[in-house]
C-alpha positions as CSV (number, residue, x, y, z in Angstrom):
1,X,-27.4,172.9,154.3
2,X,-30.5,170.4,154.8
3,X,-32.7,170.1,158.2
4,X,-30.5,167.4,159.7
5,X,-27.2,169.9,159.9
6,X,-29.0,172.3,160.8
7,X,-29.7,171.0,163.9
8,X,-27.3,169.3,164.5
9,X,-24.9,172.8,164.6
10,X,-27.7,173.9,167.2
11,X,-27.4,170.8,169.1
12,X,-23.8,171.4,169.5
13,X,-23.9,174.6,170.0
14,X,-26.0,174.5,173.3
15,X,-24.2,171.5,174.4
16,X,-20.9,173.9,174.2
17,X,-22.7,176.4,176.0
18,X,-24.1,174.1,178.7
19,X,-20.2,173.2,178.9
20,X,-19.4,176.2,179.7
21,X,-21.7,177.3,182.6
22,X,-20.4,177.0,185.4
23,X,-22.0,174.4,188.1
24,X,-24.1,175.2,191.5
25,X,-22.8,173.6,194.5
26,X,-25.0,174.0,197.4
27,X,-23.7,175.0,200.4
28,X,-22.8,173.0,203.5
29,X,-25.6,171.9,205.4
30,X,-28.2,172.7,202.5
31,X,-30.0,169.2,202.8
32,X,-29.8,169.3,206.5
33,X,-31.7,172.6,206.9
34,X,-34.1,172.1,203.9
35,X,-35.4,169.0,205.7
36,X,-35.4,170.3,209.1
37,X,-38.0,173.0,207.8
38,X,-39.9,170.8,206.1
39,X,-40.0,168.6,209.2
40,X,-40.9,172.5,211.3
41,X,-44.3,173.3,211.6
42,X,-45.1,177.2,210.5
43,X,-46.0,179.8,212.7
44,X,-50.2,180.5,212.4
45,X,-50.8,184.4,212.0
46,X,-54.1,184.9,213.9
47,X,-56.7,184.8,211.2
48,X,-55.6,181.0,210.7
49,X,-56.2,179.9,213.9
50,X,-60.1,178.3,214.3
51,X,-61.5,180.3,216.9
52,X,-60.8,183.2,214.7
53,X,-62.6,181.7,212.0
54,X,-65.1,180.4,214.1
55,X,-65.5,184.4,216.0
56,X,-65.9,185.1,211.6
57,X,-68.5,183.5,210.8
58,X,-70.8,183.7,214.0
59,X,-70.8,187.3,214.2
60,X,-71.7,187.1,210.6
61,X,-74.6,184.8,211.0
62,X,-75.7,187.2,214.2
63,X,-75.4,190.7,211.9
64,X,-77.1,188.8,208.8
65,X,-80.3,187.6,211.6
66,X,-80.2,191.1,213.5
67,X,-80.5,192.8,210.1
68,X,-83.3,190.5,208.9
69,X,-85.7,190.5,212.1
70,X,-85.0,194.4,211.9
71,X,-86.3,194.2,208.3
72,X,-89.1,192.3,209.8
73,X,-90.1,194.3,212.7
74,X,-90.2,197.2,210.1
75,X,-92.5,195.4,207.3
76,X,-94.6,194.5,210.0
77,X,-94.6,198.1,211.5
78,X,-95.7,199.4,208.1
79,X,-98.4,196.6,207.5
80,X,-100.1,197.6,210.5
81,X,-100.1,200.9,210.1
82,X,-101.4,200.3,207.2
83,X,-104.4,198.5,208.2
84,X,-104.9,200.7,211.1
85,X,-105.2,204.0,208.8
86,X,-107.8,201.6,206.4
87,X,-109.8,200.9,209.2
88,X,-109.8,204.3,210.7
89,X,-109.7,206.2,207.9
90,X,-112.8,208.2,208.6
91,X,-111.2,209.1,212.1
92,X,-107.8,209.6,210.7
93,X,-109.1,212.4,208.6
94,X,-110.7,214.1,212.0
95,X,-107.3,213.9,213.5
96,X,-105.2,215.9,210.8
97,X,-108.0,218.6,211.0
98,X,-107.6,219.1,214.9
99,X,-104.0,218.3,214.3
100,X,-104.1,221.0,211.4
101,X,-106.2,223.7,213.7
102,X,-103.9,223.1,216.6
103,X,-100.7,223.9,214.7
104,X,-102.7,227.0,213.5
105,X,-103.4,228.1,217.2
106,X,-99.8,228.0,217.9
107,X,-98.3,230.0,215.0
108,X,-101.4,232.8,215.8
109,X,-99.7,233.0,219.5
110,X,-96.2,233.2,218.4
């Protein structure tokens, strides 16, 4: 058996069984009610709609600035302390010792 009847018996043979399916009829009014949804506009869930996308993205541009000036304010907080205890240092070091003999005075009432 060469190439040529080979497929030819496998032609045939899904021809016969194409033959044998049965066909799909639609149902009445198929074409009607296919176009009349295509021709419907869909229903929008709420996360769709703009103003919820717009509502999105604004309160994610306000929490991304509120986290960044707070970020801010606290870098800034701890450069200035900084440069206060550099400038004061010699006074600092008075404070913890009153600081240090007032905490003592307290546990020796107790």
């Amino acid at each position: 058996m060469n190439r040529d009847e080979f497929e030819d018996q496998d032609a045939r043979a899904a021809w016969e069984l194409l033959g044998r399916h049965r066909g799909v009829e639609p149902s009445f009014g198929f074409a009607q009610r296919t176009l009349r949804r295509l021709h419907e506009k869909p229903a929008r869930r709420f996360w769709q709609l703009p103003v919820f996308r717009w509502a999105t993205a604004l309160s994610c541009v306000i929490a991304l600035a509120v986290g960044g000036l707070v970020l801010r304010h606290r870098a800034e907080s701890r450069q200035a302390a900084e440069f206060y205890a550099a400038a004061h240092q010699d006074y600092l070091e008075d404070y913890d010792v009153i600081a240090a003999l007032d905490q003592l005075e307290v546990n020796n009432q107790l």
